[in-house]
C-alpha positions as CSV (number, residue, x, y, z in Angstrom):
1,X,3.3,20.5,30.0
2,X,0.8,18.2,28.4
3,X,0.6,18.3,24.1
4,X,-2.3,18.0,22.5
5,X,-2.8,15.5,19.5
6,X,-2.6,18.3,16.9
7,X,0.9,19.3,18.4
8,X,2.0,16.0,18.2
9,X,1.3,16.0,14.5
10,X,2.7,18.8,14.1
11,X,5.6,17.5,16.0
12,X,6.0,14.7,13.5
13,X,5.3,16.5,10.9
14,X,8.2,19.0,11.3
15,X,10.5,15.7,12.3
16,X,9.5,14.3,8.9
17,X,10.9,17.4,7.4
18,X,14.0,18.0,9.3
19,X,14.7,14.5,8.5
20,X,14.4,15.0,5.0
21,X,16.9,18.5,5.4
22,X,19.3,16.2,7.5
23,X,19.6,13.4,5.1
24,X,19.8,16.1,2.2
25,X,22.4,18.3,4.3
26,X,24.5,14.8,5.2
27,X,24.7,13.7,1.5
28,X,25.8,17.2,0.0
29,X,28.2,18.0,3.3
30,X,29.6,14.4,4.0
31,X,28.7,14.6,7.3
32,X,27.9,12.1,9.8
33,X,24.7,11.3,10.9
34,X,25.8,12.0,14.5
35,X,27.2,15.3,13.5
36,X,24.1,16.3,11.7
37,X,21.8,15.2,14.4
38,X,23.6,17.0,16.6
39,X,23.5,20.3,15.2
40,X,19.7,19.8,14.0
41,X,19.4,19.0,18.2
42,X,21.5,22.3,19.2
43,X,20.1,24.6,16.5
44,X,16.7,23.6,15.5
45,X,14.8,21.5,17.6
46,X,13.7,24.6,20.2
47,X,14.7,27.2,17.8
48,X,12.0,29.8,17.5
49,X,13.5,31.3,14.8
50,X,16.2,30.1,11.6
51,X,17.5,32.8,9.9
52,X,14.1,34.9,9.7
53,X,12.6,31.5,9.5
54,X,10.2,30.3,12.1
55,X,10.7,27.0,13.4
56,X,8.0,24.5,14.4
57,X,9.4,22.2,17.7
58,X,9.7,18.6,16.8
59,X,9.2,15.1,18.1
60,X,13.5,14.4,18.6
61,X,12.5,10.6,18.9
62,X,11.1,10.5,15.3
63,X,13.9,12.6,14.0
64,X,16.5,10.6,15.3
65,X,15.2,7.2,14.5
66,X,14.0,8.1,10.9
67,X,17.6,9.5,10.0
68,X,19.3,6.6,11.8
69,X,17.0,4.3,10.2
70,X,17.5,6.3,6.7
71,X,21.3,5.4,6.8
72,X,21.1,2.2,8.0
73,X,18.5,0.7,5.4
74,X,19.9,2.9,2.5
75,X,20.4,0.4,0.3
76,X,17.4,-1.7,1.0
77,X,15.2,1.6,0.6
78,X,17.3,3.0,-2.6
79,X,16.6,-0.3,-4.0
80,X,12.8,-0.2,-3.3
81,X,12.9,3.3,-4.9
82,X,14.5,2.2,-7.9
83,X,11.7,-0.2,-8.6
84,X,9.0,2.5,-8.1
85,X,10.8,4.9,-10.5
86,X,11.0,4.4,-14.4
87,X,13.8,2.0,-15.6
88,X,15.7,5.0,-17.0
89,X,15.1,7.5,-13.8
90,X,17.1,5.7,-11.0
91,X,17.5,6.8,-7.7
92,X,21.0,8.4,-8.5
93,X,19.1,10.5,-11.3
94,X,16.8,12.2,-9.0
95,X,16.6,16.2,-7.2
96,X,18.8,14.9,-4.4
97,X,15.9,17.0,-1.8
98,X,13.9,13.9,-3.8
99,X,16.2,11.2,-2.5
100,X,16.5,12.2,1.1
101,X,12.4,12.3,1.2
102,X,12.1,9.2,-0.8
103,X,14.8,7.3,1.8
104,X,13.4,9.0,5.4
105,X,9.7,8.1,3.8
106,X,11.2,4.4,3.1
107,X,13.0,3.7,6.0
108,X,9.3,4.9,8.0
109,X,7.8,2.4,6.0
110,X,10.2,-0.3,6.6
111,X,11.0,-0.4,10.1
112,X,7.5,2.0,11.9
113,X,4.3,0.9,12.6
114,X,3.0,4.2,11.4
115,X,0.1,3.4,9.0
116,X,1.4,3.8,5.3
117,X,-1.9,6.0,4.5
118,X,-0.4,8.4,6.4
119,X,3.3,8.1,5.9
120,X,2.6,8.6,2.3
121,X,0.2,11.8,3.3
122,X,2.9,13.5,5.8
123,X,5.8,13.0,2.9
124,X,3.7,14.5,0.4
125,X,3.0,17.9,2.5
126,X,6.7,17.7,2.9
127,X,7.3,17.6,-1.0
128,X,4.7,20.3,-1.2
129,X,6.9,22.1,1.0
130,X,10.1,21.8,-0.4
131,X,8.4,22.2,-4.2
132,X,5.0,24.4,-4.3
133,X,4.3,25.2,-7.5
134,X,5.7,21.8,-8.6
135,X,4.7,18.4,-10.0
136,X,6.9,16.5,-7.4
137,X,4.6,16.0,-5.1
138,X,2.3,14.2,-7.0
139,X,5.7,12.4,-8.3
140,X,6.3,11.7,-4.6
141,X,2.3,10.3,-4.0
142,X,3.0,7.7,-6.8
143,X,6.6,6.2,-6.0
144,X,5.7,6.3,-2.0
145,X,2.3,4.3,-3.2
146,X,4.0,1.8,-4.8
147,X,7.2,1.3,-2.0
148,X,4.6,0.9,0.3
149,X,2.3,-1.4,-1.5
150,X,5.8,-3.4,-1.7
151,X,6.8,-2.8,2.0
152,X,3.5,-3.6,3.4
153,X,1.1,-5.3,1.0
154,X,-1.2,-6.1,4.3
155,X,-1.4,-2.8,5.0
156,X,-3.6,-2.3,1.5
């Protein structure tokens, strides 16, 4: 079956937010990142439905790599975080849905090729997600512009 380049984004798209439920989901459970990924594998990725929920498929590549990548570079992307953030709003002060988005965004901007333009555009739509009728993702525009300014200054 051949996908099309708007199911690929959408693809992303959904792994950008399953990533940012995984992370959230491993920090709250204790879990392992293998132990999450592995029931986001077996009961999401595929899943037509989530408890009345419909699921959108997902690219299992991205998923993997941006929670793997999240855990690995936590402190190098908490620490980026901190210095987009006010002095007296550190990372550990944050909506923890905030800090899983802010370290699966971070570790995208640190270690893919993806442009930052539209890291910070896809992480956004999540925050808009996750907060409608909330000022976070406008929050979440601002300290992703400034990590990635700081990530990759060529890029900008």
């Amino acid at each position: 079956m051949t996908v099309s380049g708007n199911q690929k984004r959408k693809m992303r798209a959904a792994s950008r937010l399953y990533a940012v439920q995984a992370l959230y989901q491993m920090e709250l459970s204790g879990q392992t990142v293998e132990q999450v990924r592995n029931e986001f594998l077996e009961f999401r990725f595929g899943a037509q439905t989530l408890e009345g929920d419909e699921m959108q498929d997902g690219d299992i590549d991205l998923f993997a790599r941006l929670i793997d990548e999240a855990v690995n570079l936590q402190a190098k992307v908490d620490q980026m975080t901190d210095r987009a953030l006010v002095a007296k709003w550190p990372i550990a002060r944050i909506d923890p849905v905030l800090r899983a988005l802010f370290r699966a965004a971070g570790a995208e901007l640190v270690s893919q090729d993806t442009p930052p333009r539209v890291i910070i555009v896809e992480f956004v739509d999540v925050a808009a997600a996750f907060f409608p009728e909330g000022r976070e993702p406008k929050f979440v525009n601002a300290v992703l512009d400034h990590m990635a300014r700081e990530a990759r200054p060529e890029a900008f």
